[in-house]
BALOBA-1460 file (C-alpha; in Angstrom, 3 decimals):
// residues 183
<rec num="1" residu="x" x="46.938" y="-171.594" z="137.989"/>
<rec num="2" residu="x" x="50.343" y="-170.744" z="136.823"/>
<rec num="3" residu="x" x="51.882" y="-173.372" z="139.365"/>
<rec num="4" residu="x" x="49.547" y="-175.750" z="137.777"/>
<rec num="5" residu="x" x="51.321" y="-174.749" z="134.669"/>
<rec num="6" residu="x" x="54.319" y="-174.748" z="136.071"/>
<rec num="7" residu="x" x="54.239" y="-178.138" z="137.440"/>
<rec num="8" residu="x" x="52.667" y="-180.041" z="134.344"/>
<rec num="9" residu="x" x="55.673" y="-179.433" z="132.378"/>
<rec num="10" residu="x" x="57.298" y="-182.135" z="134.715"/>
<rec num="11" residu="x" x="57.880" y="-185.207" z="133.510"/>
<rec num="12" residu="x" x="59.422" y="-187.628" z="136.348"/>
<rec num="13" residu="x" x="59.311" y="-190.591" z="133.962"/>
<rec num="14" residu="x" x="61.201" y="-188.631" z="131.371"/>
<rec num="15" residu="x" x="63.624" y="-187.701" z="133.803"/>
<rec num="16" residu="x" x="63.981" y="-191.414" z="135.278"/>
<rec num="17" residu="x" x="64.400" y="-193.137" z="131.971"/>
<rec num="18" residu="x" x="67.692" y="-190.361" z="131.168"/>
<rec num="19" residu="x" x="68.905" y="-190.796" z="134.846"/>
<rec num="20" residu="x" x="69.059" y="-194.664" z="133.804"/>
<rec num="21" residu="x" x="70.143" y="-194.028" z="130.575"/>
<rec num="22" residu="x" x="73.061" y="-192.286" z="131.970"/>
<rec num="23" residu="x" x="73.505" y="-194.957" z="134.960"/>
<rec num="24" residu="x" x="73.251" y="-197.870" z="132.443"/>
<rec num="25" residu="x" x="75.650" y="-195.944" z="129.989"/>
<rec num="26" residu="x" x="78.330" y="-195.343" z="132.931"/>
<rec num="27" residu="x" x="78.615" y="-198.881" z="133.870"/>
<rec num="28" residu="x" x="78.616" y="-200.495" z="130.548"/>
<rec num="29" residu="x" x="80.784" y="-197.993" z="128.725"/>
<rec num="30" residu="x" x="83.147" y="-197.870" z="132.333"/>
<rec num="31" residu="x" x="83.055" y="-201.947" z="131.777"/>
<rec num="32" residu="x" x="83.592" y="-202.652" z="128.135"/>
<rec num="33" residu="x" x="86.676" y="-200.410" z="128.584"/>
<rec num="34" residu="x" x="87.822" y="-201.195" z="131.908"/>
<rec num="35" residu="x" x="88.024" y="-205.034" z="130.347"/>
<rec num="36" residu="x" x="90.418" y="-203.892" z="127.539"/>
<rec num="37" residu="x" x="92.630" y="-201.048" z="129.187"/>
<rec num="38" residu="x" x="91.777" y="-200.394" z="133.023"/>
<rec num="39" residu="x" x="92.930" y="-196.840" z="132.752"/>
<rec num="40" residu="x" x="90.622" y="-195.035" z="130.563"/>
<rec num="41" residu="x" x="87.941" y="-196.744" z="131.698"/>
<rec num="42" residu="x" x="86.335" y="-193.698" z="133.157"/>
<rec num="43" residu="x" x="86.528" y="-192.038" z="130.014"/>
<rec num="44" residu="x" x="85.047" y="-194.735" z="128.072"/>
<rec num="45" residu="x" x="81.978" y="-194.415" z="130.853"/>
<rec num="46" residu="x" x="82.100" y="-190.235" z="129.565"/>
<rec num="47" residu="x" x="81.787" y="-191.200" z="125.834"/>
<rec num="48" residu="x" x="79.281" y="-193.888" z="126.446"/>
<rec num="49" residu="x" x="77.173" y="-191.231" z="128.666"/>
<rec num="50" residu="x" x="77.633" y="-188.444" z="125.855"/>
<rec num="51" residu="x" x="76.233" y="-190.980" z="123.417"/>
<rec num="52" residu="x" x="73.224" y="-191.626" z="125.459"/>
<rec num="53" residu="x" x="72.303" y="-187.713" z="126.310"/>
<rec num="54" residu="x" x="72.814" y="-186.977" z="122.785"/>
<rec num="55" residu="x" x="70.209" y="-189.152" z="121.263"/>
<rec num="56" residu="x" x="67.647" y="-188.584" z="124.308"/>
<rec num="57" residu="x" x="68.088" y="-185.109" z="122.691"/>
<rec num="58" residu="x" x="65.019" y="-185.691" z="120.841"/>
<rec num="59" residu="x" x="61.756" y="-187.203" z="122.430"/>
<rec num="60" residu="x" x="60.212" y="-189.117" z="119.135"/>
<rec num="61" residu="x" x="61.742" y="-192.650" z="117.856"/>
<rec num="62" residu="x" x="62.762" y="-191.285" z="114.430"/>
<rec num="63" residu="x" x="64.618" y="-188.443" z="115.421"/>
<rec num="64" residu="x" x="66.637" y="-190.346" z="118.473"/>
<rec num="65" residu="x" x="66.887" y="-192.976" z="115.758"/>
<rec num="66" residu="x" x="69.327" y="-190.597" z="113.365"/>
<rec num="67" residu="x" x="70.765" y="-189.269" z="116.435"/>
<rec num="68" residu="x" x="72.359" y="-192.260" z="117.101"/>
<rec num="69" residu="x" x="73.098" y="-193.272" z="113.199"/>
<rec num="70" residu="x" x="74.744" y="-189.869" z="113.274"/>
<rec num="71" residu="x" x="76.446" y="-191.267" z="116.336"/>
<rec num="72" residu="x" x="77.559" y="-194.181" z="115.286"/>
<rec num="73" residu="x" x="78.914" y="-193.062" z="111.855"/>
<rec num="74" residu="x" x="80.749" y="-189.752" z="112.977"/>
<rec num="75" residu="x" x="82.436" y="-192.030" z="116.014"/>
<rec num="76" residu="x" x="83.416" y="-194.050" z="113.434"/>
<rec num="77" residu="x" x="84.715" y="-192.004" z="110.548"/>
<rec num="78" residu="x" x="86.272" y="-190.172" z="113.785"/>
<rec num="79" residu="x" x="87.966" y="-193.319" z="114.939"/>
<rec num="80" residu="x" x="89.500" y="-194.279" z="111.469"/>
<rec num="81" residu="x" x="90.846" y="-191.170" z="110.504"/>
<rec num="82" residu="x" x="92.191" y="-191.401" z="114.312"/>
<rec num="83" residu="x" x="93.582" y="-194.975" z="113.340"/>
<rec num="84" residu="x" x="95.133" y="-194.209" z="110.115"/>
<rec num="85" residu="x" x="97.154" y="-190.877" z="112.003"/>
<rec num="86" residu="x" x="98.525" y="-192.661" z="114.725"/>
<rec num="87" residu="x" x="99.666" y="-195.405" z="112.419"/>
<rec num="88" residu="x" x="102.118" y="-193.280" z="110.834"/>
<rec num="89" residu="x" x="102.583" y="-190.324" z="113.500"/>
<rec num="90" residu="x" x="102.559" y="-189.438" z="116.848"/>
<rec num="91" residu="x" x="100.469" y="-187.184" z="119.020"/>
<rec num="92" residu="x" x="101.427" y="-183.448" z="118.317"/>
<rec num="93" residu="x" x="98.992" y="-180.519" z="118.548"/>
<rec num="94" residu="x" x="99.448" y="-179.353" z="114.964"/>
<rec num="95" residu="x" x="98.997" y="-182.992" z="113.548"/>
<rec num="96" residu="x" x="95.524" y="-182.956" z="115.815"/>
<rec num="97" residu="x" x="94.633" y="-179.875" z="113.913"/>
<rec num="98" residu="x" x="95.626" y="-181.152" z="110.548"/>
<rec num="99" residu="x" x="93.882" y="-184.272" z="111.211"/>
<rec num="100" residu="x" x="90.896" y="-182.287" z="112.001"/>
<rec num="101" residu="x" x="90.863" y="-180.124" z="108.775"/>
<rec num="102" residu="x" x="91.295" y="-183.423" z="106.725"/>
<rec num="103" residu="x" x="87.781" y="-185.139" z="108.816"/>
<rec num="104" residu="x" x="86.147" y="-182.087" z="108.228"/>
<rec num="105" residu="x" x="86.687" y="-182.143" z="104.517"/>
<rec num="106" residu="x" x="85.799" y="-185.854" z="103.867"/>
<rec num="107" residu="x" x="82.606" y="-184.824" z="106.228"/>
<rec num="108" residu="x" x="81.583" y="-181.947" z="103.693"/>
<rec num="109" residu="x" x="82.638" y="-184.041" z="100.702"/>
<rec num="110" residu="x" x="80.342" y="-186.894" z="102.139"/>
<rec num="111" residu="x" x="77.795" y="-184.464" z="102.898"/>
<rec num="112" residu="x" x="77.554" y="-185.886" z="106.507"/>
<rec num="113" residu="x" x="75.351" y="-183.945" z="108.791"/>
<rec num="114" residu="x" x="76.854" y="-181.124" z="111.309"/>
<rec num="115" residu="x" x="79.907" y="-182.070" z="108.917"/>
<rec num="116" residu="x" x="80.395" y="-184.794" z="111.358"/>
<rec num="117" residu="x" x="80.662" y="-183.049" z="114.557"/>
<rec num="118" residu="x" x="80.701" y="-185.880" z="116.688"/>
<rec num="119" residu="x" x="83.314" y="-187.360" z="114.340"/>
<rec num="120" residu="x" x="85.441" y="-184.410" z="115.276"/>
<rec num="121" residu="x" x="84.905" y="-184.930" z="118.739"/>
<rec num="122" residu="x" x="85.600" y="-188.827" z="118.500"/>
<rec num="123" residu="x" x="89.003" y="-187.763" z="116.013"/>
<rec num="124" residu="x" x="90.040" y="-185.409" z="119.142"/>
<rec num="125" residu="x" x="89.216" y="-188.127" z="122.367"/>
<rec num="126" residu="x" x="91.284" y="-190.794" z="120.541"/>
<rec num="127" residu="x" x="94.111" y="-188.683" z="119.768"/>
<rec num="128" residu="x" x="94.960" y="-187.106" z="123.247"/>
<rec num="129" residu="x" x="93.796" y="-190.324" z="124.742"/>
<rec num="130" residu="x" x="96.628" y="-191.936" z="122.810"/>
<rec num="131" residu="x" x="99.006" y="-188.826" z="123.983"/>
<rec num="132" residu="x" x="98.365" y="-189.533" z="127.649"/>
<rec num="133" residu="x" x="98.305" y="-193.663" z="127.015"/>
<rec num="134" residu="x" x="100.907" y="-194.264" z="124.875"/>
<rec num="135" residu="x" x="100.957" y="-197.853" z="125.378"/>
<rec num="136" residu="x" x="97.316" y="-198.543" z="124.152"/>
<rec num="137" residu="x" x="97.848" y="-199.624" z="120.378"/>
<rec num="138" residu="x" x="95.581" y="-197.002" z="117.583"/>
<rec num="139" residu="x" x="93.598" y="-200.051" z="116.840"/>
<rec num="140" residu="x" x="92.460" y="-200.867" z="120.121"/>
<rec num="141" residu="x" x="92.050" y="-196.864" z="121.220"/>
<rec num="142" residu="x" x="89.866" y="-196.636" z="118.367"/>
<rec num="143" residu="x" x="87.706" y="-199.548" z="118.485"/>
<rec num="144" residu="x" x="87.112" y="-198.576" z="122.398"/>
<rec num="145" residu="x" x="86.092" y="-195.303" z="121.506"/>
<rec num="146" residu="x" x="83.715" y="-196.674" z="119.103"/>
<rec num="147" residu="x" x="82.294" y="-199.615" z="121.224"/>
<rec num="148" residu="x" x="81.551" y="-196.958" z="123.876"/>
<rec num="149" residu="x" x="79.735" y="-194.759" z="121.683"/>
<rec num="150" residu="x" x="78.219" y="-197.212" z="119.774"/>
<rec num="151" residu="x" x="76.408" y="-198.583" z="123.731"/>
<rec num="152" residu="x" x="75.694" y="-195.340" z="124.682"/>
<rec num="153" residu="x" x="73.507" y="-194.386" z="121.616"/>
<rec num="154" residu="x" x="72.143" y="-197.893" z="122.032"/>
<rec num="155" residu="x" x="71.123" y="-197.205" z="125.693"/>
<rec num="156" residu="x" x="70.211" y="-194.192" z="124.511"/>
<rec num="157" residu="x" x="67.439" y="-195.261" z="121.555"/>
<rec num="158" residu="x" x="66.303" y="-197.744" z="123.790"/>
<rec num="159" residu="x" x="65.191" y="-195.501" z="126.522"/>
<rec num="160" residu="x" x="63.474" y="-193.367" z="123.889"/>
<rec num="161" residu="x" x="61.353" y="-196.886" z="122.850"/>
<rec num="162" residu="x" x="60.444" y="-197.293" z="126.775"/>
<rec num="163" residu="x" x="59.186" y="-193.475" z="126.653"/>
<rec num="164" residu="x" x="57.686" y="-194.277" z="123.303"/>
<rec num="165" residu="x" x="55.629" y="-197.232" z="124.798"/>
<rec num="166" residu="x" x="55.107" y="-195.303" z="128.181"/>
<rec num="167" residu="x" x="53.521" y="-192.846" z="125.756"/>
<rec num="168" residu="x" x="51.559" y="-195.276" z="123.930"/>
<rec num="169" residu="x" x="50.029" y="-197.072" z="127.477"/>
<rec num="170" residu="x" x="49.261" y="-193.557" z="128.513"/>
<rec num="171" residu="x" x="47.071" y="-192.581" z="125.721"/>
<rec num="172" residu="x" x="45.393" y="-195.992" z="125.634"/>
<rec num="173" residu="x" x="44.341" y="-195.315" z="129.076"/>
<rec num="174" residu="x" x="43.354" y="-192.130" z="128.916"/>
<rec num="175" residu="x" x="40.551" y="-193.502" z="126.328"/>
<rec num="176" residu="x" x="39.428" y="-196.286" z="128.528"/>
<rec num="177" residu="x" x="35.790" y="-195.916" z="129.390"/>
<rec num="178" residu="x" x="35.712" y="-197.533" z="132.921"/>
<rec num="179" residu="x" x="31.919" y="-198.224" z="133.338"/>
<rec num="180" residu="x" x="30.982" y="-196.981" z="137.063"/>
<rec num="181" residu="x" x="28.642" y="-199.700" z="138.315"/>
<rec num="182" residu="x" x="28.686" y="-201.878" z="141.564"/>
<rec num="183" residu="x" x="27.946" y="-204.947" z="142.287"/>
């Protein structure tokens, strides 16, 4: 009985719709990059994948739904603030940390969730991306960092509709009275 228990909390079709979120995520986020600077394209593939996990977080639509809005704006808010730093300065440790403090703020003023966690996180890839690839312009650093997060919590929400719909089917079959008679 308790490996009956044990075994019904597997869900292979939960598992196979993140395994191709994660695949799907990879090649586009790997791609979209890869297009515009060949040499982070591996990390644009990481960002797109963290998008995807993070809104497969949840199981229901609505919730993987602000996951990804929560995404999308913190990556964004991230990416500016990135943007508007490397305009004027170069990448030092203490103006990461100062650029930081300053997201963090407009987060709490803003009253965005987490205080924009995943806009810290976005504020923190750009800027050591742009230390170790000097020659990518802030602009274009930012906007790839957004692209790929914005296609990864796309991938990501769209999964969650499959399992939503797999969900759905289920239940409708589970109801259907299948007469037993031959012919």
């Amino acid at each position: 009985m308790k490996l009956l228990n044990i075994i019904r909390r597997i869900h292979p079709e939960t598992a196979f719709l993140k395994c191709m979120a994660v695949l799907l995520s990879y090649f586009f986020g790997n791609y979209v990059t890869g297009h515009f600077h060949e040499n982070s394209g591996y990390i644009g593939a990481i960002l797109a994948c963290t998008s995807s996990i993070v809104v497969l977080q949840e199981n229901d639509l609505k919730n993987s739904l602000h996951n990804g809005w929560l995404r999308v704006l913190g990556t964004f808010m991230g990416a500016l603030i990135a943007w508007i730093y490397l305009l004027f300065y170069p990448f030092t440790i203490i103006g990461m940390i100062v650029a930081v403090f300053i997201l963090e703020v407009i987060c709490m003023l803003l009253k965005v969730p987490d205080n924009g966690k995943m806009a810290t996180i976005t504020l923190s890839v750009i800027l050591i991306i742009s230390r170790e690839y000097p020659d990518l312009p802030p602009w274009a650093n930012g906007l790839l960092r957004f692209s790929e997060s914005a296609v990864g919590a796309g991938i990501g929400i769209f999964m969650v509709w499959l399992e939503y719909i797999f969900q759905k089917f289920r239940t409708i079959w589970k109801n259907v009275d299948i007469p037993n008679k031959r012919i």
